[in-house]
C-alpha positions as CSV (number, residue, x, y, z in Angstrom):
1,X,0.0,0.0,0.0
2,X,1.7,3.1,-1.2
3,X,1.1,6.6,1.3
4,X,1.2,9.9,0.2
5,X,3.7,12.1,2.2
6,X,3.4,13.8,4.8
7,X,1.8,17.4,4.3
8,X,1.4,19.7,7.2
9,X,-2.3,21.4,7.0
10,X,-2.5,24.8,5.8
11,X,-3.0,26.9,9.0
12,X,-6.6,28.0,9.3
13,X,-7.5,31.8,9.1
14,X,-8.4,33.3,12.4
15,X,-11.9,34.4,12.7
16,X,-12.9,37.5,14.0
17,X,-15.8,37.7,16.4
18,X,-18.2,40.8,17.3
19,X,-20.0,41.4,20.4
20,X,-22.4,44.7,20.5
21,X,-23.8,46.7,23.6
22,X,-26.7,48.8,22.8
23,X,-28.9,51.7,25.2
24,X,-31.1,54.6,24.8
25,X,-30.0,58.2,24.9
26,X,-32.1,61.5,24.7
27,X,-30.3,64.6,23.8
28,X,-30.8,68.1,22.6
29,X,-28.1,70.0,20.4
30,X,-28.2,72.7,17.7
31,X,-28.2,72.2,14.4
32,X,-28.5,75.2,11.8
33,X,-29.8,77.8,14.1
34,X,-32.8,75.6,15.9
35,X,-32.9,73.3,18.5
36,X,-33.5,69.3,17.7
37,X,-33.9,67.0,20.6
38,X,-33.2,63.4,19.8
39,X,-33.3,59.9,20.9
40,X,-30.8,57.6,19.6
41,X,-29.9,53.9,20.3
42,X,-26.0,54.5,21.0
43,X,-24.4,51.3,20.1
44,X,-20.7,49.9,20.9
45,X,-19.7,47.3,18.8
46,X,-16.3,45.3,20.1
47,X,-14.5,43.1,18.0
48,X,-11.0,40.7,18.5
49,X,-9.9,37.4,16.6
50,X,-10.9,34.2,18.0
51,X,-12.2,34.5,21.6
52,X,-10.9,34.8,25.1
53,X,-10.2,32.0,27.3
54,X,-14.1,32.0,27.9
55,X,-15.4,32.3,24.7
56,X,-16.5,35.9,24.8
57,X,-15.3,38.8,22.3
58,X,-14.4,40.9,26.0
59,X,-16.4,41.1,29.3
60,X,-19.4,42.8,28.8
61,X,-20.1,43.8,32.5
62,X,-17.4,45.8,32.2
63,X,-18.0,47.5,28.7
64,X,-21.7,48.1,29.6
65,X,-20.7,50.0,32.8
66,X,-18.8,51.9,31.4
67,X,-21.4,52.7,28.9
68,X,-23.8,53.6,31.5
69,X,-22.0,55.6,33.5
70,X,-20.7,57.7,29.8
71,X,-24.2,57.9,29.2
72,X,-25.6,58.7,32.5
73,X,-24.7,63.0,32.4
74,X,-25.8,62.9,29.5
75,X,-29.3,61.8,29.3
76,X,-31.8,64.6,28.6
77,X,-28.9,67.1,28.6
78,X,-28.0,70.0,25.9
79,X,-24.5,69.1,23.9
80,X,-23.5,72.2,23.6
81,X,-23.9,72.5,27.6
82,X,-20.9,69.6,27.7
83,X,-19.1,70.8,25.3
84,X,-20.1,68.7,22.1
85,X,-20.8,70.2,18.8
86,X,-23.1,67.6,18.0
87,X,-23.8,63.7,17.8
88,X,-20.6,63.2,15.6
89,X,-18.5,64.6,18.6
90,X,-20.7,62.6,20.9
91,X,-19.9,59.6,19.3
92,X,-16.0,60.4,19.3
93,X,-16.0,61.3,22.8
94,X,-18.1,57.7,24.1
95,X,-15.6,56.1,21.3
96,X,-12.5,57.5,23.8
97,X,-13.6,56.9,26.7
98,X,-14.8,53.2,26.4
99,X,-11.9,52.1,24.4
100,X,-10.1,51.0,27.2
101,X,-12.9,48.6,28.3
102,X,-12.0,46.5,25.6
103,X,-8.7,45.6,26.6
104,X,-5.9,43.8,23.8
105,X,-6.4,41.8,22.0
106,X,-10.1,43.4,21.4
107,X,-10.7,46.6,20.5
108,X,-13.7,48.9,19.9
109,X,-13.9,48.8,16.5
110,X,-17.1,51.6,16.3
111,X,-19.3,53.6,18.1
112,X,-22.7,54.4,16.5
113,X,-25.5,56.4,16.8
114,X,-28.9,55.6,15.7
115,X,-31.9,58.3,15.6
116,X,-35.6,57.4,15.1
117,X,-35.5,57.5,11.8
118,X,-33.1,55.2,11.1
119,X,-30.3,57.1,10.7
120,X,-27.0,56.3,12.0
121,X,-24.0,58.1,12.5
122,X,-20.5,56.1,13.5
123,X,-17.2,56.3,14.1
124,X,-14.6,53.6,14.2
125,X,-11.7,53.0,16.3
C-alpha cells in the first residue's frame, strides 16, 4: 500500500468575532440655528480574533458599565452644555472613553448612533 507524504495542513484563518452593547439616549443639540432634541440607540460594537479563554469577544459587564456611567450625564442634557458640537462629537468622545474597556487583544472597533428615523452616524476606532 503506497502513502502519500506527509503534508502539514494549511493553518486555518483566524476568525474575527463581534459582540455589540446597545442603550437609549435623549439629547438636545443645535443644528442650523434651531434646537433638535433626539433619541438615539447609541451602540458599541467590540471586536478581536478568535475569543478569550471563555469564549467571549471581552467582558461585557465591564463595557456596559462603562457605557452607563458615559451615558448617565448625558441623558436629557444639551450638547452644547458639555461641550459637544453635536452627535458626531458625541460619538467620538463615548468612542475615547470606552476604548479601554475592551482591553488587547479586542478593540472597539465603532461607536454608533442611531436616531428614530433610522439614521446612524459612527465612528470607528
Amino acid at each position: 500500500m503506497a502513502t502519500a507524504p506527509h503534508v502539514p495542513l494549511a493553518r486555518a484563518s483566524t476568525l474575527l468575532f463581534e459582540s455589540a452593547v446597545t442603550r437609549p439616549l435623549s439629547v438636545v443639540f443645535r443644528s442650523g440655528g434651531r434646537w433638535e432634541g433626539h433619541d438615539y440607540l447609541v451602540e458599541v460594537v467590540a471586536t478581536r480574533e478568535g475569543l478569550d479563554s471563555f469564549d467571549v469577544v471581552v467582558d461585557f459587564r465591564d463595557l456596559e458599565a462603562a457605557l452607563d456611567r458615559s451615558l448617565a450625564p448625558l441623558q436629557g442634557q444639551l450638547l452644547s452644555d458639555l461641550g459637544l458640537d453635536g452627535p458626531l462629537a458625541l460619538a467620538q468622545r463615548l468612542l475615547a472613553e470606552l476604548a479601554p474597556f475592551a482591553p488587547g487583544p479586542a478593540r472597539l472597533k465603532e461607536v454608533a448612533l442611531t436616531d428614530g428615523q433610522g439614521r446612524r452616524l459612527a465612528v470607528f476606532g
